[in-house]
C-alpha positions in Angstrom: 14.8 -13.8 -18.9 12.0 -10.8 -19.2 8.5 -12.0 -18.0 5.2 -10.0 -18.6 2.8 -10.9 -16.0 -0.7 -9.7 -17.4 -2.9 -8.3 -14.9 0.5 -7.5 -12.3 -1.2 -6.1 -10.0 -4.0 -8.3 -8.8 -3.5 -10.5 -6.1 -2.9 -13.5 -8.4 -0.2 -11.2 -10.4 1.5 -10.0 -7.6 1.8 -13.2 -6.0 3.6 -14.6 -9.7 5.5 -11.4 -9.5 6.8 -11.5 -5.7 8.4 -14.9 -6.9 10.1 -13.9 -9.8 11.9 -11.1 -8.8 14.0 -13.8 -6.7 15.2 -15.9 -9.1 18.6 -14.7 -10.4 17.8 -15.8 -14.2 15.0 -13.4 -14.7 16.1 -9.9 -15.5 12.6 -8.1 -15.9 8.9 -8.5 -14.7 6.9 -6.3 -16.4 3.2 -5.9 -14.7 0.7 -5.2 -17.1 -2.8 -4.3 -16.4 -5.6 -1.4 -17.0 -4.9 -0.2 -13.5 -1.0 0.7 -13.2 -1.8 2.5 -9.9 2.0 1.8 -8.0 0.3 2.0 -4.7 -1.4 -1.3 -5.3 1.5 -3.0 -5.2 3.1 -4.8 -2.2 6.1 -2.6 -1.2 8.7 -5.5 -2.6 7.4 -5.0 -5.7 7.5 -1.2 -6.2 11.0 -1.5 -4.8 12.4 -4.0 -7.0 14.2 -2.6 -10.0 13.4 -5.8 -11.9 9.4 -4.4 -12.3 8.3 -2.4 -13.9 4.6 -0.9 -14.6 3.0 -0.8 -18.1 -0.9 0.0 -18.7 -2.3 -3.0 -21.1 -6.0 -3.9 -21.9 -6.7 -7.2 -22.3 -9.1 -6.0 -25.9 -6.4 -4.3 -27.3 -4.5 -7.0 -29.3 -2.2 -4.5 -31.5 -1.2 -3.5 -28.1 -0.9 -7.2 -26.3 1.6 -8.2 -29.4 3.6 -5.0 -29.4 4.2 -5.4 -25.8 4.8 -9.6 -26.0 7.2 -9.1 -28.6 9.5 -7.2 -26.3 9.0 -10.4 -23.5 10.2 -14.0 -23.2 7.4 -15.1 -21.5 3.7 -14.3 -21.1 1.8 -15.0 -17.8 -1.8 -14.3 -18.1 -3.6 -13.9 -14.2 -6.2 -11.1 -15.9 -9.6 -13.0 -14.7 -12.2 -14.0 -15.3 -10.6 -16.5 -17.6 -14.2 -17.3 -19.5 -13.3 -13.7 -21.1 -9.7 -13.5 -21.1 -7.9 -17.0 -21.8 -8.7 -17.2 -25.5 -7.8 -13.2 -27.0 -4.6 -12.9 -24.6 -3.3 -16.8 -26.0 -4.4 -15.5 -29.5 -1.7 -12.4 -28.7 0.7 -14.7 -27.6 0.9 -16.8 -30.3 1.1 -14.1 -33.0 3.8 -12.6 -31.0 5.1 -15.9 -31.3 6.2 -15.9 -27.4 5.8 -18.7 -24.7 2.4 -18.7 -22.7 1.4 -19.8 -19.2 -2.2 -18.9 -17.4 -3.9 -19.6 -14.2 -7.4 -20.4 -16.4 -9.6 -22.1 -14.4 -12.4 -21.9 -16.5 -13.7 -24.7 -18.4 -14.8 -23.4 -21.5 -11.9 -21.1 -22.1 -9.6 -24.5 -22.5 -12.3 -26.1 -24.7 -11.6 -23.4 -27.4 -7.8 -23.4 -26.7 -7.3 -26.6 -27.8 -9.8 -27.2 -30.6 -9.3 -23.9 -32.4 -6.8 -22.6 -34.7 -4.9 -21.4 -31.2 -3.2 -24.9 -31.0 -1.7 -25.4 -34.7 -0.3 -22.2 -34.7 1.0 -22.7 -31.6 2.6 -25.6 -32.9 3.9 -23.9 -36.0 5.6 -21.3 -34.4 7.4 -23.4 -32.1 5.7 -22.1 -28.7 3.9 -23.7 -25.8 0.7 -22.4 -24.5 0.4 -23.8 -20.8 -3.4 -23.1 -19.9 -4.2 -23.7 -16.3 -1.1 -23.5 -14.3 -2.1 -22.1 -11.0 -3.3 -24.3 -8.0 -6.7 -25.8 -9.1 -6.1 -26.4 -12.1 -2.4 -26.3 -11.7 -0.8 -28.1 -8.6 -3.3 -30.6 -8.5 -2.8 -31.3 -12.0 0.5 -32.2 -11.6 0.0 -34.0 -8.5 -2.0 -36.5 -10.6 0.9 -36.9 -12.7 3.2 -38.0 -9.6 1.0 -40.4 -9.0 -0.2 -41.3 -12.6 3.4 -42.3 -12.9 3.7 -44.8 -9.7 0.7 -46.7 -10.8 -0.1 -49.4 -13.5 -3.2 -48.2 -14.2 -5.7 -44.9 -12.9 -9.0 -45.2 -12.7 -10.7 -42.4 -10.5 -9.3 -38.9 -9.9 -11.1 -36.7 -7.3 -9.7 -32.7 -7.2 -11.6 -30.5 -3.8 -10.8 -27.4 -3.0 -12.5 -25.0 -0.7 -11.5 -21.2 -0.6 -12.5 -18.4 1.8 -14.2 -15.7 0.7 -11.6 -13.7 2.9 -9.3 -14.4 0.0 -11.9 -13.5 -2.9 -11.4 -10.2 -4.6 -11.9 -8.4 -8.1 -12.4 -11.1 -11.2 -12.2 -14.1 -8.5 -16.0 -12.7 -7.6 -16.9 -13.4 -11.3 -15.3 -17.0 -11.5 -17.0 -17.7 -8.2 -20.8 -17.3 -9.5 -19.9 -18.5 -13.2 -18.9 -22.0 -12.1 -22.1 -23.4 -11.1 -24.2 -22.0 -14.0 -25.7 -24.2 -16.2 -24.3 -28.1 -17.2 -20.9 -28.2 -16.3 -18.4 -31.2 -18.0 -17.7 -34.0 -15.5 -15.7 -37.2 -16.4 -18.0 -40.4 -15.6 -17.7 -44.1 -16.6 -15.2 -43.5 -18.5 -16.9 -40.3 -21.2 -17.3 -36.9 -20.8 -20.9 -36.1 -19.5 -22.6 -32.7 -18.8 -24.3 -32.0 -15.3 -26.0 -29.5 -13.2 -23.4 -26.9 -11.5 -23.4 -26.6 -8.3 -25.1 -30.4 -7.3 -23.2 -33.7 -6.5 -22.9 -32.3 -2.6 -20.6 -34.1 -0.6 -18.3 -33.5 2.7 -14.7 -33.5 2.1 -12.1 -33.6 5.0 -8.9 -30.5 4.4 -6.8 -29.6 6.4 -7.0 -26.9 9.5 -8.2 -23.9 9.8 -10.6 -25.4 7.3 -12.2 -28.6 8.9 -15.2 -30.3 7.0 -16.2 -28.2 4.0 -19.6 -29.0 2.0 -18.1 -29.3 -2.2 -20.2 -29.9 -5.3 -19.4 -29.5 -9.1 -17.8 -26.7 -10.4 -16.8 -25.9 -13.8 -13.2 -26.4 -13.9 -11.3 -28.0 -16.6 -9.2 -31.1 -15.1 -12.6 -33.5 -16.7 -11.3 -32.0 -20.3 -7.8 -32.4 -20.1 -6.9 -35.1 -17.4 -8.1 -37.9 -19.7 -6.0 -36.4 -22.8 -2.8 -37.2 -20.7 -4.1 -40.2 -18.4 -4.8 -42.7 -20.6 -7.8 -45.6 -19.0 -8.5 -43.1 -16.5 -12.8 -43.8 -15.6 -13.6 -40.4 -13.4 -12.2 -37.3 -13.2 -14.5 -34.9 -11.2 -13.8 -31.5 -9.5 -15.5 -30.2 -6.7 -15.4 -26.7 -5.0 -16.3 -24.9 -1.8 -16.9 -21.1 -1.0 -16.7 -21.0 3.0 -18.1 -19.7 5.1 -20.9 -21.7 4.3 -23.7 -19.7 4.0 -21.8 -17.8 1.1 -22.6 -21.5 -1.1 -26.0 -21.2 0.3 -26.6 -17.9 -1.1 -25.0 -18.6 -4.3 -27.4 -21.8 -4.5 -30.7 -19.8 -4.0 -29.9 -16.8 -6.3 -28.9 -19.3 -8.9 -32.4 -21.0 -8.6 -34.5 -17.7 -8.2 -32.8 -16.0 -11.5 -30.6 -13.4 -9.9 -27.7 -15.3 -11.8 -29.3 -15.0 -15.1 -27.6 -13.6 -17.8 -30.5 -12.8 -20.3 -31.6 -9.1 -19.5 -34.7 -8.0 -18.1 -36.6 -4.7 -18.1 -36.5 -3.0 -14.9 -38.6 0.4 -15.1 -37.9 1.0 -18.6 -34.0 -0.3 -18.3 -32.4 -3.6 -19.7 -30.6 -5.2 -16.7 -28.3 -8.1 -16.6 -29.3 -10.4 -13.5 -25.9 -12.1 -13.5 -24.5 -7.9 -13.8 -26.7 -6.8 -10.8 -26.0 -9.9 -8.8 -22.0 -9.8 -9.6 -22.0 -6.0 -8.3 -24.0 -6.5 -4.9 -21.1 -9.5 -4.2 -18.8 -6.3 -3.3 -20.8 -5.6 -0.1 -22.8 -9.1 0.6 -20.0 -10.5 2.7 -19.7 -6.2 4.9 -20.3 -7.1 8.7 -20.4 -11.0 8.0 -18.3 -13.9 8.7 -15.5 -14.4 5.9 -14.0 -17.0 7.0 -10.3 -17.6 8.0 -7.6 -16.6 5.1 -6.5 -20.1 4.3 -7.9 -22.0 0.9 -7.1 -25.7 0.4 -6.6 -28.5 -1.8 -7.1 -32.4 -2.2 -6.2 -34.9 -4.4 -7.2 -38.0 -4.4 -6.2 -40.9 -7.4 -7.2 -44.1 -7.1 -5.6 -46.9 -9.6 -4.0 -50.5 -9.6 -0.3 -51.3 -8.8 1.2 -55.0 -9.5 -2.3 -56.3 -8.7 -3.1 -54.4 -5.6 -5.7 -51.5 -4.9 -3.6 -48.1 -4.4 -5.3 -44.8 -3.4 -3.6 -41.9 -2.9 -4.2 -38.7 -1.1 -2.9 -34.9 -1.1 -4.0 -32.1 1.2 -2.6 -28.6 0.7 -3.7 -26.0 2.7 -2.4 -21.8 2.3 -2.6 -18.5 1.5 -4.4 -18.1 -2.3 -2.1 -15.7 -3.9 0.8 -17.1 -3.5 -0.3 -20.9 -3.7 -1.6 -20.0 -7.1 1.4 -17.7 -8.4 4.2 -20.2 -7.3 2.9 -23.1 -9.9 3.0 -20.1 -12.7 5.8 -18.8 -11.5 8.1 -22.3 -11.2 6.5 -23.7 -14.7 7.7 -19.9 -16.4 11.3 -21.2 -14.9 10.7 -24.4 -15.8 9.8 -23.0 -19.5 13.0 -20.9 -19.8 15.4 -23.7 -19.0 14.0 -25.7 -21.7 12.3 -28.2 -19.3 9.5 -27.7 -21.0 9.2 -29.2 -24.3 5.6 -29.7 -25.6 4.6 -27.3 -28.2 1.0 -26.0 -29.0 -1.6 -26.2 -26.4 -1.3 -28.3 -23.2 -2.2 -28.5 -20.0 -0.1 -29.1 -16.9 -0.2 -32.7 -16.7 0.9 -32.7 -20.3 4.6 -31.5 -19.9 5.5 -30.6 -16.5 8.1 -32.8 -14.6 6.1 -33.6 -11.4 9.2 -34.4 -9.3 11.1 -31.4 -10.4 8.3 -29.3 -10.0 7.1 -30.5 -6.9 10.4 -30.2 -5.3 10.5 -26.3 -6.3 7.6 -26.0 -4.8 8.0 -27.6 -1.4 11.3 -25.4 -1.2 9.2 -22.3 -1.4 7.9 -23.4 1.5 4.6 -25.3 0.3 3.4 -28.5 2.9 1.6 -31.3 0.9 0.5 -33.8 3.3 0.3 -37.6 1.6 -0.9 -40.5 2.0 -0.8 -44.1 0.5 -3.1 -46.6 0.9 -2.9 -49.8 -0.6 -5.5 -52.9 -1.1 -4.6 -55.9 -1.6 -7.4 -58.0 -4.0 -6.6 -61.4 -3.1 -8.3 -60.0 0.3 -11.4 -58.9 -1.8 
């Protein structure tokens, strides 16, 4: 199987790649990206003669369906997703090859599945997979595993906190983008709009990361959860940059305008806040605390079983690279042996085998920590 991993040698990319390349059914991984420098690549990769190097810009369709047309499969880790998701799917599905991302913006998978992306799709026989990293992505499927013990779901709850230690390159741009303006949110049973960054809560993950402040973020479980989970009442999603005072600066140059994205004149120049703002993030964090390199997950699905009150509860904690390249990575697998089925657009609740999945992924070494706690309502 040949696999073209789209922005290869990012962190994200190389951390889909470093998986691949050990699996004896895949034959090629082709990196592409607009920066084909081989010394950014983890020694394993640039020794492997399974990869390869080939320079690809993400606005050059012509050349994004040349190159898919020589491929099995596309991954697509080029961030920020907001600009990427929707022109490299559009490739994909002229090329008429498979598609998997690690989009884990919200308005990207709005347009994926309610344009003409999803019928032809489904014409030409291929899946697009949008959001299969590890929020959205893992989690996703998590809520499957336990969509699928219950009789009935009613709230879903997806945290995740990552240190800035991790953040580089398009990350940065996701980072600020996902508290800006009203975000989509799952309450009472409709979709409904709200404030980024608000709804503040304390969530409990695992160590090195302790208590960790979350609050809305613009992800898009609220838009595709409740397409797959039928009754479901809540889905929300809820994020953390730590250390903390990195939220705390985000917060006040969101309120103050620095995150604005209408231009200004600054001595006879047209600026872009959000530009300005998005640049000075590559030295904010010099000589501060970033934090320990560890990002975590949890899952939390409450729902009804034979009468009783069930909640479950997942906690991931782990390295960022690789715990979002091994979803991609195991779903491209998945996809080649045919274990993947659904054709058009979908997300990873949609069509991926939580137990077969989830299995693949605790072999490569991934710790979920769960628990089940159930209610009985004659005691209510």
């Amino acid at each position: 199987m040949r696999v073209l991993v789209l922005g290869g040698t990012g962190g994200m990319g190389q951390g889909v790649a470093r998986d691949l390349i050990k699996q004896e059914k895949i034959e090629k991984v082709l990196l592409g990206d607009i920066n084909v420098d081989p010394n950014r690549l983890q020694e394993k990769l640039r020794s492997s003669p399974k990869v390869s190097l080939q320079r690809m810009d993400v606005n050059d369709h012509e050349g994004l369906v040349k190159a898919f047309g020589e491929v099995d499969i596309v991954i697509n880790c080029a961030g920020p997703f907001y600009k990427t998701a929707v022109p490299v799917a559009r490739a994909a599905v002229e090329a008429k090859v498979n598609y998997i991302d690690i989009c884990d913006d919200y308005e990207a998978t709005e347009i994926l599945y309610h344009s003409e992306i999803d019928r032809l799709a489904r014409e030409a026989g291929i899946t697009v997979l949008t959001g299969m990293g590890s929020d959205p992505g893992t989690n996703n499927v998590l809520v499957r595993w336990y969509a699928n013990q219950l009789d009935r779901v009613e709230e879903v709850e997806l945290f995740w906190v990552v240190s800035i230690a991790e953040l580089s390159g398009a990350a940065w741009d996701h980072s600020l983008h996902m508290t800006l303006g009203k975000i989509p949110q799952y309450l009472n049973g409709k979709l409904e709009y709200v404030e980024g960054g608000t709804g503040e809560e304390t969530a409990q993950f695992l160590e090195p990361l302790g208590t960790c402040v979350v609050r809305y973020v613009g992800h898009p479980q609220p838009l595709t959860i409740p397409k797959y989970i039928q009754g479901v009442r809540k889905v929300v999603v809820k994020g953390a940059l730590i250390p903390s005072w990195v939220d705390e600066l985000i917060k006040e140059q969101r309120e103050t305008g620095f995150l604005g994205k209408e231009p200004i004149e600054v001595k006879g120049t047209k600026i872009v806040p959000y530009d300005l703002t998005l640049k000075l993030w590559e030295t904010i964090p010099n000589n501060r605390d970033r934090g320990p390199l560890a990002s975590g997950l949890k899952v939390i699905v409450r729902g009804e079983r034979k009468g009783n009150q069930v909640t479950y509860t997942a906690d991931i904690v782990g390295r960022m690279a690789p715990g979002t390249g091994l979803p991609a990575s195991i779903a491209a697998l998945m996809m080649g042996a045919g274990e993947v089925t659904v054709k058009g657009v979908v997300a990873p609740e949609g069509c991926i085998d939580p137990e077969k999945f989830l299995s693949a992924l605790i072999q490569r070494g991934a710790k979920i920590h769960q628990t089940e706690t159930i209610r009985s309502t004659l005691a209510l």
